[in-house]
Backbone atoms as SQL, in Angstrom:
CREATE TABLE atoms (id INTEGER PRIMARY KEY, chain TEXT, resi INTEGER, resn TEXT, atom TEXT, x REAL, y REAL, z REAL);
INSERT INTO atoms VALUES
  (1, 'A', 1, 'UNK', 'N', 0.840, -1.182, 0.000),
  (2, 'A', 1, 'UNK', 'CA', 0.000, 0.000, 0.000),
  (3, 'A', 1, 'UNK', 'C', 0.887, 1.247, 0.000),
  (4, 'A', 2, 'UNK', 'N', 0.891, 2.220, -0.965),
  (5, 'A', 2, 'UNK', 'CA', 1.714, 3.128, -0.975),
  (6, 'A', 2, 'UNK', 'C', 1.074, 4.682, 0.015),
  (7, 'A', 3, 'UNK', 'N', 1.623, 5.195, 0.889),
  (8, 'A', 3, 'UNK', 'CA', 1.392, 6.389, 1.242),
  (9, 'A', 3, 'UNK', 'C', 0.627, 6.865, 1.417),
  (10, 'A', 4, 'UNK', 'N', -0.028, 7.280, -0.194),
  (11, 'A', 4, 'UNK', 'CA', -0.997, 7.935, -0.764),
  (12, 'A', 4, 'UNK', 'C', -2.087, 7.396, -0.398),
  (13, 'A', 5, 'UNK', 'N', -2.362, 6.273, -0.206),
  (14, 'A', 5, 'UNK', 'CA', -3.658, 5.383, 0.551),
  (15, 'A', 5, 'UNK', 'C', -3.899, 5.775, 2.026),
  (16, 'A', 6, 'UNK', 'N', -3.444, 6.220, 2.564),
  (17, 'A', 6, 'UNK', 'CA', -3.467, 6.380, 4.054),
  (18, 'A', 6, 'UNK', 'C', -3.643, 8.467, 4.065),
  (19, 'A', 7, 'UNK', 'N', -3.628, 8.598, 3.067),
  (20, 'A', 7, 'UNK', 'CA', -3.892, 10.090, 3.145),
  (21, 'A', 7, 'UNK', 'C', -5.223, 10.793, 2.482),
  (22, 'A', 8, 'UNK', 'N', -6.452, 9.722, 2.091),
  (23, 'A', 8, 'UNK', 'CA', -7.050, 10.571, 1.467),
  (24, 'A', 8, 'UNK', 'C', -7.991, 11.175, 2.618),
  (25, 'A', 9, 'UNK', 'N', -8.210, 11.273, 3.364),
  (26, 'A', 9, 'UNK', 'CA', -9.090, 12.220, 4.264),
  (27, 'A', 9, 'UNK', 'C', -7.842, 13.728, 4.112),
  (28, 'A', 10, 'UNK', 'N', -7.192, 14.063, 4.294),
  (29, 'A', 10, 'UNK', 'CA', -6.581, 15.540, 4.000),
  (30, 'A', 10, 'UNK', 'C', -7.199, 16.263, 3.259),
  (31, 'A', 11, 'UNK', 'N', -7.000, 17.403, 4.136),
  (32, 'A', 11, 'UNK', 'CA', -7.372, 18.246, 2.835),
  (33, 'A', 11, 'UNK', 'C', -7.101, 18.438, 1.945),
  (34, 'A', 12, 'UNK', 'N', -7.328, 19.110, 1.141),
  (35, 'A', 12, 'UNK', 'CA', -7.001, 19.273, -0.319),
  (36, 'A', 12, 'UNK', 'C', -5.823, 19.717, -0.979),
  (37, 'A', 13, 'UNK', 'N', -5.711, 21.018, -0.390),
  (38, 'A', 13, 'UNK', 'CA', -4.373, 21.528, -0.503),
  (39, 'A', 13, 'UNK', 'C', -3.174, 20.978, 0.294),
  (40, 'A', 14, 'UNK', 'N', -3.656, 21.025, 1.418),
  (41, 'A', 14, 'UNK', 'CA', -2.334, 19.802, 2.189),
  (42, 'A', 14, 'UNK', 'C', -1.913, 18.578, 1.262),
  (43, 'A', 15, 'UNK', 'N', -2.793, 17.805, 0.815),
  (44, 'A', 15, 'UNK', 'CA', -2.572, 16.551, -0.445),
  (45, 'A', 15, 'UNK', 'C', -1.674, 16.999, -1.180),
  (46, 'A', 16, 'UNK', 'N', -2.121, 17.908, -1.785),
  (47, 'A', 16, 'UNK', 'CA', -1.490, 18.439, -3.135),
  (48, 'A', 16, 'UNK', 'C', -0.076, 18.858, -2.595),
  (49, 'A', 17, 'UNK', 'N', 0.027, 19.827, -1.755),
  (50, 'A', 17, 'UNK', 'CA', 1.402, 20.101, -1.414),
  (51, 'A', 17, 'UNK', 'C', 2.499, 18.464, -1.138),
  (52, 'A', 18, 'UNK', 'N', 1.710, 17.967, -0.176),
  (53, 'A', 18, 'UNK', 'CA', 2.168, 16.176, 0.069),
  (54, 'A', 18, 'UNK', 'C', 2.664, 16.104, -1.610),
  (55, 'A', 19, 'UNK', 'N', 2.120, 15.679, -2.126),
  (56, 'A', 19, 'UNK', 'CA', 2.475, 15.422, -3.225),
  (57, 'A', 19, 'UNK', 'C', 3.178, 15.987, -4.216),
  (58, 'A', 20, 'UNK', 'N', 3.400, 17.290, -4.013),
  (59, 'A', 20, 'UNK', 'CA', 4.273, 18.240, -4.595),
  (60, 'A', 20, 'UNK', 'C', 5.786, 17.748, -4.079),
  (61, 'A', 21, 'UNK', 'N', 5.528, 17.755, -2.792),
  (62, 'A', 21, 'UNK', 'CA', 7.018, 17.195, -2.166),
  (63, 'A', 21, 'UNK', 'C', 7.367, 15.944, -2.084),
  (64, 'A', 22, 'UNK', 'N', 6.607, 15.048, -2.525),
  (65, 'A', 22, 'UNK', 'CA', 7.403, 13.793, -2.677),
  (66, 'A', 22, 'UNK', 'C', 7.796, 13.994, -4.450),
  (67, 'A', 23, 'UNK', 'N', 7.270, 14.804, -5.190),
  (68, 'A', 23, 'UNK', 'CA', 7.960, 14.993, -6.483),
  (69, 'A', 23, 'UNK', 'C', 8.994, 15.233, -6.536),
  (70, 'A', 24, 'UNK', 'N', 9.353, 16.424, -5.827),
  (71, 'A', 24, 'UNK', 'CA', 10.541, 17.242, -5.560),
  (72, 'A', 24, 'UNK', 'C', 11.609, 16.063, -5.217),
  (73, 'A', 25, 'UNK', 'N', 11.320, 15.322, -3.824),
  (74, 'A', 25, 'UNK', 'CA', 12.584, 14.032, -3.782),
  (75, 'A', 25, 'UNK', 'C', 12.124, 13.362, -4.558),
  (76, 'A', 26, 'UNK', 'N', 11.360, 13.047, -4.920),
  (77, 'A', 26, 'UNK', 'CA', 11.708, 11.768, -6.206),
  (78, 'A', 26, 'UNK', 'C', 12.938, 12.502, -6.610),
  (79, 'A', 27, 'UNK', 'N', 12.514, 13.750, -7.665),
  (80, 'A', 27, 'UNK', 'CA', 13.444, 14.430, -8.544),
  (81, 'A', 27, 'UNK', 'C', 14.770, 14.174, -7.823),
  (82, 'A', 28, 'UNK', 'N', 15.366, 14.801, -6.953),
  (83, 'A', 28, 'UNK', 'CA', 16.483, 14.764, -6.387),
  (84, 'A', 28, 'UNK', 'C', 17.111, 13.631, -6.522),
  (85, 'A', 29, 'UNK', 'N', 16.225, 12.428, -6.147),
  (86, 'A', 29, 'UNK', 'CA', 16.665, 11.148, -6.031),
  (87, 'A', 29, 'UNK', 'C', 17.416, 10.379, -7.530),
  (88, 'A', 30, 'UNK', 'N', 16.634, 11.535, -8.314),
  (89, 'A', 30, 'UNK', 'CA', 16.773, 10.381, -10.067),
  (90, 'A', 30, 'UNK', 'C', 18.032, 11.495, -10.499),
  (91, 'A', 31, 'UNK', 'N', 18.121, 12.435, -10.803),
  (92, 'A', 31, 'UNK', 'CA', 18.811, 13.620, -11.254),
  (93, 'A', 31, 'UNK', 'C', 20.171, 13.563, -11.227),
  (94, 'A', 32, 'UNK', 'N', 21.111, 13.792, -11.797),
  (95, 'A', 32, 'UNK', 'CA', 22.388, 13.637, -11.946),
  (96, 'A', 32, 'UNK', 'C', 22.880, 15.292, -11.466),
  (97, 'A', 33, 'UNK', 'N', 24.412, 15.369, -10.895),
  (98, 'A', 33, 'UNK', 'CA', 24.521, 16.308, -10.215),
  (99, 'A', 33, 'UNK', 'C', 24.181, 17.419, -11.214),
  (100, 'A', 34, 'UNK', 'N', 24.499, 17.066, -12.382),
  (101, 'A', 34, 'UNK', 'CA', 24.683, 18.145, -13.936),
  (102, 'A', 34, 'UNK', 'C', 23.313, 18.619, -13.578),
  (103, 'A', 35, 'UNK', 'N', 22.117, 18.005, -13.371),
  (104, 'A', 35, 'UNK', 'CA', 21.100, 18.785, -13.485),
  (105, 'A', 35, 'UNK', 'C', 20.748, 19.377, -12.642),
  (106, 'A', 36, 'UNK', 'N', 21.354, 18.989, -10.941),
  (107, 'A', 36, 'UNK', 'CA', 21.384, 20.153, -10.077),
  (108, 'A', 36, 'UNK', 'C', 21.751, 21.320, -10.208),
  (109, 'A', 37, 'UNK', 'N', 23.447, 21.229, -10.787),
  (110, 'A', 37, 'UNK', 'CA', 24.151, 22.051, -11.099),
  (111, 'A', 37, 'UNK', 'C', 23.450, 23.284, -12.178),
  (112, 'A', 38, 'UNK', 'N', 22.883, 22.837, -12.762),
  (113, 'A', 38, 'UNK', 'CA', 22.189, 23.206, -14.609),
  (114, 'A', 38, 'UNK', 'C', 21.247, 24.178, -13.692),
  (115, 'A', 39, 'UNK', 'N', 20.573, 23.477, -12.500),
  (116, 'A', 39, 'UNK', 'CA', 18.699, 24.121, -12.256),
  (117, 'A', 39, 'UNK', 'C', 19.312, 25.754, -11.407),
  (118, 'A', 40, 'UNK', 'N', 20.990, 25.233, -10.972),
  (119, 'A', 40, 'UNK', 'CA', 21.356, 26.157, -9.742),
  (120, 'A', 40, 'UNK', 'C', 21.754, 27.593, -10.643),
  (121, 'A', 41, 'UNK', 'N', 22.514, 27.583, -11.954),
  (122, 'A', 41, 'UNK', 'CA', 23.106, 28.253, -12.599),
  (123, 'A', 41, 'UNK', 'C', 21.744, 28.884, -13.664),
  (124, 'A', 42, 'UNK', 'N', 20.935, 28.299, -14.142),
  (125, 'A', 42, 'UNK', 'CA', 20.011, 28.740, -14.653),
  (126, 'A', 42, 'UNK', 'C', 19.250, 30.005, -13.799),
  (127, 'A', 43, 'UNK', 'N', 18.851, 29.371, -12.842),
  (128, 'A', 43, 'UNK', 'CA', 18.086, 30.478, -11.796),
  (129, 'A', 43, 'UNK', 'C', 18.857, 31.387, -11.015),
  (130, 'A', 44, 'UNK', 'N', 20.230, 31.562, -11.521),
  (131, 'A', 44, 'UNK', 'CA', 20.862, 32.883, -11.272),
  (132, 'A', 44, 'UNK', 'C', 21.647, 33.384, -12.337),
  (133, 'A', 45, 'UNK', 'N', 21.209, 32.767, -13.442),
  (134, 'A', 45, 'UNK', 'CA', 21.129, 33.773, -14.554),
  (135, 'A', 45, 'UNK', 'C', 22.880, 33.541, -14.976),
  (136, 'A', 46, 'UNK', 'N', 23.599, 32.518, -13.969),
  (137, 'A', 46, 'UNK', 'CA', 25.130, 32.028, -14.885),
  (138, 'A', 46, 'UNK', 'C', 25.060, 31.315, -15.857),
  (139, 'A', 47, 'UNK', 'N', 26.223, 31.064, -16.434),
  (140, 'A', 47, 'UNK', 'CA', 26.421, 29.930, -17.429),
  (141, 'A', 47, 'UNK', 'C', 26.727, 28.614, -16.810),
  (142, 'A', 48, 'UNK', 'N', 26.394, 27.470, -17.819),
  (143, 'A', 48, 'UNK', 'CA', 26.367, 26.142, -17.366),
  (144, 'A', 48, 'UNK', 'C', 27.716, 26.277, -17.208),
  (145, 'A', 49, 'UNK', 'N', 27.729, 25.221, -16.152),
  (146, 'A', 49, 'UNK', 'CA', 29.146, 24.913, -16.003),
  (147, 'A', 49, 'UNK', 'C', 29.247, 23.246, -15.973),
  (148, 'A', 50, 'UNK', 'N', 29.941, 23.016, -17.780),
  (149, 'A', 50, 'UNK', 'CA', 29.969, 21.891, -18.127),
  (150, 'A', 50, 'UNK', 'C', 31.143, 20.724, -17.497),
  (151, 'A', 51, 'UNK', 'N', 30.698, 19.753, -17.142),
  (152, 'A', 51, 'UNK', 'CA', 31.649, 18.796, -16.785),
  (153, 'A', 51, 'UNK', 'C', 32.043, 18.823, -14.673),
  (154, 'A', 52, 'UNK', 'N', 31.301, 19.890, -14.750),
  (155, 'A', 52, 'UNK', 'CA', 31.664, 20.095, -13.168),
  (156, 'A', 52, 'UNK', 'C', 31.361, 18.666, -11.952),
  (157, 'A', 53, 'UNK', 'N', 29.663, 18.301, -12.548),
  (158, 'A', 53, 'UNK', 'CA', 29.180, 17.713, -11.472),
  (159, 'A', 53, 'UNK', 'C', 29.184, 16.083, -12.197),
  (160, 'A', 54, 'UNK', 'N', 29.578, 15.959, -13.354),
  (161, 'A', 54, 'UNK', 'CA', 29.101, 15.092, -14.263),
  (162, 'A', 54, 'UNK', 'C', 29.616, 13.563, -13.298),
  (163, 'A', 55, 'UNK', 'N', 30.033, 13.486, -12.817),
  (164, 'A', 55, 'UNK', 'CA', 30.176, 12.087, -11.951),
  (165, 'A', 55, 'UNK', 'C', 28.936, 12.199, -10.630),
  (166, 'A', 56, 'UNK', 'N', 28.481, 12.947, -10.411),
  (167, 'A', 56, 'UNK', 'CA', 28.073, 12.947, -8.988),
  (168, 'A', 56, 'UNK', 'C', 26.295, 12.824, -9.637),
  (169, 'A', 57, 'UNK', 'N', 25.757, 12.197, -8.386),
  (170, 'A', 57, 'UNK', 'CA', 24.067, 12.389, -8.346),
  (171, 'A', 57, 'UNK', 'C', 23.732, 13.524, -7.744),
  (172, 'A', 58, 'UNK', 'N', 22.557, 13.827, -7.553),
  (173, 'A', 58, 'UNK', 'CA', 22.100, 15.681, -7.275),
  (174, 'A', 58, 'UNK', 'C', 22.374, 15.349, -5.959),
  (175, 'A', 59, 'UNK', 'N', 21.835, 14.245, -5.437),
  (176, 'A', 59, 'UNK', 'CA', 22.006, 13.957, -3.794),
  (177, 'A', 59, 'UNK', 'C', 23.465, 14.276, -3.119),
  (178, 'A', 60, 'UNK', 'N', 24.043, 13.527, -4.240),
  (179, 'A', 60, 'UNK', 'CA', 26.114, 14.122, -3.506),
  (180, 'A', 60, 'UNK', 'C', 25.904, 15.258, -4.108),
  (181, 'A', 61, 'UNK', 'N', 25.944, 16.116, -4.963),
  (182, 'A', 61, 'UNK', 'CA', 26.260, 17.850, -4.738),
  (183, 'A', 61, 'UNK', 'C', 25.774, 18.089, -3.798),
  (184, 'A', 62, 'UNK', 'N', 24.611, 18.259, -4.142),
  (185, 'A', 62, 'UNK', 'CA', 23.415, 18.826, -2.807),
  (186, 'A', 62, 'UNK', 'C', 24.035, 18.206, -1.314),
  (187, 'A', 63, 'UNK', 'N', 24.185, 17.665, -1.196),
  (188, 'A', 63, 'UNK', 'CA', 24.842, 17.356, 0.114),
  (189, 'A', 63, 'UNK', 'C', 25.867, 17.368, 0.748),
  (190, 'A', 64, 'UNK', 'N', 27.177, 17.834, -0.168),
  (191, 'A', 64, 'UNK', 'CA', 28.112, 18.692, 0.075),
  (192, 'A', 64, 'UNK', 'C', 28.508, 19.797, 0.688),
  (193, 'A', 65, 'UNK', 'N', 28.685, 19.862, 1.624),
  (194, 'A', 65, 'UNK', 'CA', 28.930, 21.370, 2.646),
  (195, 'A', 65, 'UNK', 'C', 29.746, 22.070, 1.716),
  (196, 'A', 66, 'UNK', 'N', 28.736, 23.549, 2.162),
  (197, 'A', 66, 'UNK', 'CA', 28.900, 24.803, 1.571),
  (198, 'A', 66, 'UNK', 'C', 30.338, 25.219, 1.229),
  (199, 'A', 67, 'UNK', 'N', 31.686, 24.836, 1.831),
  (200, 'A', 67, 'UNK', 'CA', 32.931, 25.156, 1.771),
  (201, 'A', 67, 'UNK', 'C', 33.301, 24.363, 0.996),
  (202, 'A', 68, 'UNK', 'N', 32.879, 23.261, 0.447),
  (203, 'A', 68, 'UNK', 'CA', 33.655, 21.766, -0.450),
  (204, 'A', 68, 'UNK', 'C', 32.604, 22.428, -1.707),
  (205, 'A', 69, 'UNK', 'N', 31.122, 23.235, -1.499),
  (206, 'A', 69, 'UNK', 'CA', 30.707, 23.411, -3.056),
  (207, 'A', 69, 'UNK', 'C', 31.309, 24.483, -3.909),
  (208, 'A', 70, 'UNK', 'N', 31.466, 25.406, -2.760),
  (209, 'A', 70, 'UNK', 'CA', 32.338, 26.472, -2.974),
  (210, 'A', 70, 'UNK', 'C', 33.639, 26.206, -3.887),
  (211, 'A', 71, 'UNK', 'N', 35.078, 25.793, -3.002),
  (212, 'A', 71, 'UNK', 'CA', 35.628, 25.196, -3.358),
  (213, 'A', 71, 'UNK', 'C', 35.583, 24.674, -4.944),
  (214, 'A', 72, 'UNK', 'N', 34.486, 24.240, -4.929),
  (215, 'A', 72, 'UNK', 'CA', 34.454, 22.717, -6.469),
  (216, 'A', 72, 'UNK', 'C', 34.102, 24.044, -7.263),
  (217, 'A', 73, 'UNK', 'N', 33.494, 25.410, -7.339),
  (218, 'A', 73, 'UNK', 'CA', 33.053, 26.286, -8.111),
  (219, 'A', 73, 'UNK', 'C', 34.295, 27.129, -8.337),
  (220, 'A', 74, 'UNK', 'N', 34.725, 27.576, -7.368),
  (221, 'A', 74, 'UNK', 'CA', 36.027, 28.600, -7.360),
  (222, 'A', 74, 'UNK', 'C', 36.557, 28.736, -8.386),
  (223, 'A', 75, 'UNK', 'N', 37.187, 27.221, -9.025),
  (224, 'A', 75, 'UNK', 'CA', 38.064, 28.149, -10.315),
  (225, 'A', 75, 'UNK', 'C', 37.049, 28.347, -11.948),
  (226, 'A', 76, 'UNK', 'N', 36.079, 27.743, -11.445),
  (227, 'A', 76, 'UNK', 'CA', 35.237, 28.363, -13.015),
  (228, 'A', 76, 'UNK', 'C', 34.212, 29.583, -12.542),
  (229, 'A', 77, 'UNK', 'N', 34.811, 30.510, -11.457),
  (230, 'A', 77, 'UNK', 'CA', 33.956, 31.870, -11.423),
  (231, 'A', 77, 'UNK', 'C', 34.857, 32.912, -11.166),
  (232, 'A', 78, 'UNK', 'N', 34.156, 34.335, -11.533),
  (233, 'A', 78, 'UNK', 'CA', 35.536, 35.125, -11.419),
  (234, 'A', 78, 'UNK', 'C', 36.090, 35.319, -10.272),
  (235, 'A', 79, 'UNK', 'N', 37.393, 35.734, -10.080),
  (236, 'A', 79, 'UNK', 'CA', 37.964, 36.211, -8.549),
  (237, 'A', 79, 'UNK', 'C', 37.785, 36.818, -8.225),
  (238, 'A', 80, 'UNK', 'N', 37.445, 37.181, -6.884),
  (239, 'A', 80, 'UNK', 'CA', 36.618, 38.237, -5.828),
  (240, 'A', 80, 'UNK', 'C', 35.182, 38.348, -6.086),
  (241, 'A', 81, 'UNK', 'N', 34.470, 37.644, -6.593),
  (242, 'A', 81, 'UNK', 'CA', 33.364, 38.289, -6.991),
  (243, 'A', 81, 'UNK', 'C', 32.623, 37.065, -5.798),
  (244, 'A', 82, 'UNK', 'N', 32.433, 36.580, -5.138),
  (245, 'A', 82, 'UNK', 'CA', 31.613, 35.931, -4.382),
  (246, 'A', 82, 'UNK', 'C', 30.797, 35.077, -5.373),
  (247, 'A', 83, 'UNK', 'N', 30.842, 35.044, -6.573),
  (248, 'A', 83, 'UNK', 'CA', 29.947, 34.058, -7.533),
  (249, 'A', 83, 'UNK', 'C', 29.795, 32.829, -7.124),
  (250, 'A', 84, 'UNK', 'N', 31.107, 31.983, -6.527),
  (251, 'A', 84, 'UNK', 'CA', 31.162, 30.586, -6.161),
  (252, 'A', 84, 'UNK', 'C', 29.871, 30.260, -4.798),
  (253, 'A', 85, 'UNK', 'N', 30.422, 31.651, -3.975),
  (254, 'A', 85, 'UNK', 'CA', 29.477, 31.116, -2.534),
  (255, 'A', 85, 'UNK', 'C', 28.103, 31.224, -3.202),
  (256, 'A', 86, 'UNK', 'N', 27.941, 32.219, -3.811),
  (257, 'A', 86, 'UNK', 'CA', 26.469, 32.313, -4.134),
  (258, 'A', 86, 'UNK', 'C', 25.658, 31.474, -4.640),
  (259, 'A', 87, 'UNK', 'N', 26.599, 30.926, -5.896),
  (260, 'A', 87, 'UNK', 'CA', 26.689, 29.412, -6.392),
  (261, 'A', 87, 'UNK', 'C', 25.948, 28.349, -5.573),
  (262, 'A', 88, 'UNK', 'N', 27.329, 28.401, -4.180),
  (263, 'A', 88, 'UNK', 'CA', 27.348, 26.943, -3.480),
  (264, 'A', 88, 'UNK', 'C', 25.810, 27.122, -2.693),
  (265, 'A', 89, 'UNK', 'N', 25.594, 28.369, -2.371),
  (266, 'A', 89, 'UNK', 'CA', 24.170, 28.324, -1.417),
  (267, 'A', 89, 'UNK', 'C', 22.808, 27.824, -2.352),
  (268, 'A', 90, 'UNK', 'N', 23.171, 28.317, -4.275),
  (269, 'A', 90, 'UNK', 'CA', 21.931, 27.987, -4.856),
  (270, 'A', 90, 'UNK', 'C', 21.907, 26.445, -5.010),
  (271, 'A', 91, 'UNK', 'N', 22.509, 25.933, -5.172),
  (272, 'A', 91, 'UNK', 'CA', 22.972, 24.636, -5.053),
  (273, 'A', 91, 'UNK', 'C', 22.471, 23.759, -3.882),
  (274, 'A', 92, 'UNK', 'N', 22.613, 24.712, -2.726),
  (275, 'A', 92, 'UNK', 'CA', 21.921, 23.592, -1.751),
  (276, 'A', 92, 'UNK', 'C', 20.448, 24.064, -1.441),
  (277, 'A', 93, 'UNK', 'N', 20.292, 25.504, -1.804),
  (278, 'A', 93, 'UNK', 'CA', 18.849, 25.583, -1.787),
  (279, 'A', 93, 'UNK', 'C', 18.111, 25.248, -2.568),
  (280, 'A', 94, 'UNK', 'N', 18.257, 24.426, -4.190),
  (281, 'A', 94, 'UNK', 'CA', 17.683, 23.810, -5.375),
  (282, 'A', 94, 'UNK', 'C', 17.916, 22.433, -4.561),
  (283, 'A', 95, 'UNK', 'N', 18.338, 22.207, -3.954),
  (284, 'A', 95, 'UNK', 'CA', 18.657, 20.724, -3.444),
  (285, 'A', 95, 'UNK', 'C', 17.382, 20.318, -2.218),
  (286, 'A', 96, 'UNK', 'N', 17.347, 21.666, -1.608),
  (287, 'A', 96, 'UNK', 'CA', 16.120, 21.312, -0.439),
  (288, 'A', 96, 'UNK', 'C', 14.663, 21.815, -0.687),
  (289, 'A', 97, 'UNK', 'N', 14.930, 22.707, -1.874),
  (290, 'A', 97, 'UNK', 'CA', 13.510, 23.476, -2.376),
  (291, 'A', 97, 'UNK', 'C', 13.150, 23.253, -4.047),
  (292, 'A', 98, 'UNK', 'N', 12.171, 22.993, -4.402),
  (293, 'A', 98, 'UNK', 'CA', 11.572, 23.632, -6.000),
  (294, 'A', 98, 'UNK', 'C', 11.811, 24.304, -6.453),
  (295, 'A', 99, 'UNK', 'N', 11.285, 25.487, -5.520),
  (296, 'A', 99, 'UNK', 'CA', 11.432, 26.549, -5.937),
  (297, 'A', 99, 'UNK', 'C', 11.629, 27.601, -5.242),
  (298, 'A', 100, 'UNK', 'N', 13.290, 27.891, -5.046),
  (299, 'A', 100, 'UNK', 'CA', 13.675, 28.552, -3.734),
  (300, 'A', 100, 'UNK', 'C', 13.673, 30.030, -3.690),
  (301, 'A', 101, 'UNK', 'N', 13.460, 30.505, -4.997),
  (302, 'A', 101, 'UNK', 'CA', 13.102, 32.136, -4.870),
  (303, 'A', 101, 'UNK', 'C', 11.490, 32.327, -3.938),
  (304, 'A', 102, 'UNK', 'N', 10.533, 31.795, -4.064),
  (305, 'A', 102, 'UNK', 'CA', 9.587, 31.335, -3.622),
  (306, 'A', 102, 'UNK', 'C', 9.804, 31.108, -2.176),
  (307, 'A', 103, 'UNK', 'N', 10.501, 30.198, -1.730),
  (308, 'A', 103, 'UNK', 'CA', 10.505, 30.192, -0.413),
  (309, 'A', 103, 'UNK', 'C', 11.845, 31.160, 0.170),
  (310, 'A', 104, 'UNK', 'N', 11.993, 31.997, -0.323),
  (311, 'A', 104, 'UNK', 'CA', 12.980, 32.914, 0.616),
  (312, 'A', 104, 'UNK', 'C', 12.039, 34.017, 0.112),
  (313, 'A', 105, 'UNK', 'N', 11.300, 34.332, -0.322),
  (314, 'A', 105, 'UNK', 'CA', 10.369, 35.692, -0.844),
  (315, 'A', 105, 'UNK', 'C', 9.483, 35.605, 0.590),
  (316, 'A', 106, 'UNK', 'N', 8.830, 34.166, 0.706),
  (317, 'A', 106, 'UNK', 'CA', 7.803, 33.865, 1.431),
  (318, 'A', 106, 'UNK', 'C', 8.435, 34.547, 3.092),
  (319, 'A', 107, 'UNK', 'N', 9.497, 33.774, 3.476),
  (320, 'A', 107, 'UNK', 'CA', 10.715, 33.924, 4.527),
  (321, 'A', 107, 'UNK', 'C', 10.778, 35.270, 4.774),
  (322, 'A', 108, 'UNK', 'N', 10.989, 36.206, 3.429),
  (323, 'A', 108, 'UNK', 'CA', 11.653, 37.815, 4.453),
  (324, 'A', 108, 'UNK', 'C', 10.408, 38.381, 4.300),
  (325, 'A', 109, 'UNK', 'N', 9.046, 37.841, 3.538),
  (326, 'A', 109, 'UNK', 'CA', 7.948, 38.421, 4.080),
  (327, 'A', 109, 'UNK', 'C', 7.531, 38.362, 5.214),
  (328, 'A', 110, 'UNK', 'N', 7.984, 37.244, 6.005),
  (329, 'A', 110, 'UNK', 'CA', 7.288, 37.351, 7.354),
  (330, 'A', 110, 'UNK', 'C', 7.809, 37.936, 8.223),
  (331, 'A', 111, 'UNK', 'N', 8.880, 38.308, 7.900),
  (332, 'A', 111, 'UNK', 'CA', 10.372, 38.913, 8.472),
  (333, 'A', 111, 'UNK', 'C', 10.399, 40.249, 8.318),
  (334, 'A', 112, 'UNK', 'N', 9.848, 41.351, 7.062),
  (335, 'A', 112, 'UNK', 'CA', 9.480, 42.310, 6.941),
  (336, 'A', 112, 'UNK', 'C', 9.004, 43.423, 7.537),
  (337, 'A', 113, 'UNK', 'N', 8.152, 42.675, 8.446),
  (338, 'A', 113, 'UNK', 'CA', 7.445, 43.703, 9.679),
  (339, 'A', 113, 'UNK', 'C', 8.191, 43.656, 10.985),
  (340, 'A', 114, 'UNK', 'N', 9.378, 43.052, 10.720),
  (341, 'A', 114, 'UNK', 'CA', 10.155, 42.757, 12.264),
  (342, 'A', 114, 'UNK', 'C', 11.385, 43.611, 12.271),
  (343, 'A', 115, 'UNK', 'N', 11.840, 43.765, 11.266),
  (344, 'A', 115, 'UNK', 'CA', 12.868, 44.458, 10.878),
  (345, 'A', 115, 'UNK', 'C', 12.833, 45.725, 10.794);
């Protein structure tokens, strides 16, 4: 019996989200690091950076601490420019989120009135 059998009393939108997020890890789970790498550089508007992740699954990038992603970016971004860290953080936030502009928009909205 899969999961999904034991959840249909939920509500509706709760379901749907449920199910949004077991997409999301599926994805993670099947994805090669290249396409982590690809989803991280796309949504900040860099260039691919070919051959980088091409041995690894999204699960080993993504799960790489921030100083070892860094690191692995450093010499294909320019010097001084912080591109790599920025890199290494989109990288692990495409790794734990869909869609992480979305959930950091959501984040300093609630944060907005505190500040």
């Amino acid at each position: 019996m899969a999961y999904r059998d034991y959840l249909g009393g939920l509500e509706p939108g709760l379901l749907r989200r449920i199910d949004e997020t077991q997409s999301e890890i599926d994805w993670v789970r099947t994805a090669s690091g290249s396409d982590l790498l690809n989803l991280a550089t796309d949504q900040l508007g860099l260039k691919e950076l070919v051959g980088v992740a091409d041995k690894m699954t999204a699960e080993q990038l993504g799960n790489l601490p921030h100083e070892s992603l860094r690191e692995l970016f450093q010499s294909y971004c320019q010097p001084g420019t912080g591109t790599a860290d920025v890199l290494a953080d989109q990288v692990q936030l495409c790794r734990a989120f869909n869609n992480p502009r979305q959930v950091t928009e959501t984040i300093a909205g609630c944060f907005s009135g505190c500040i």
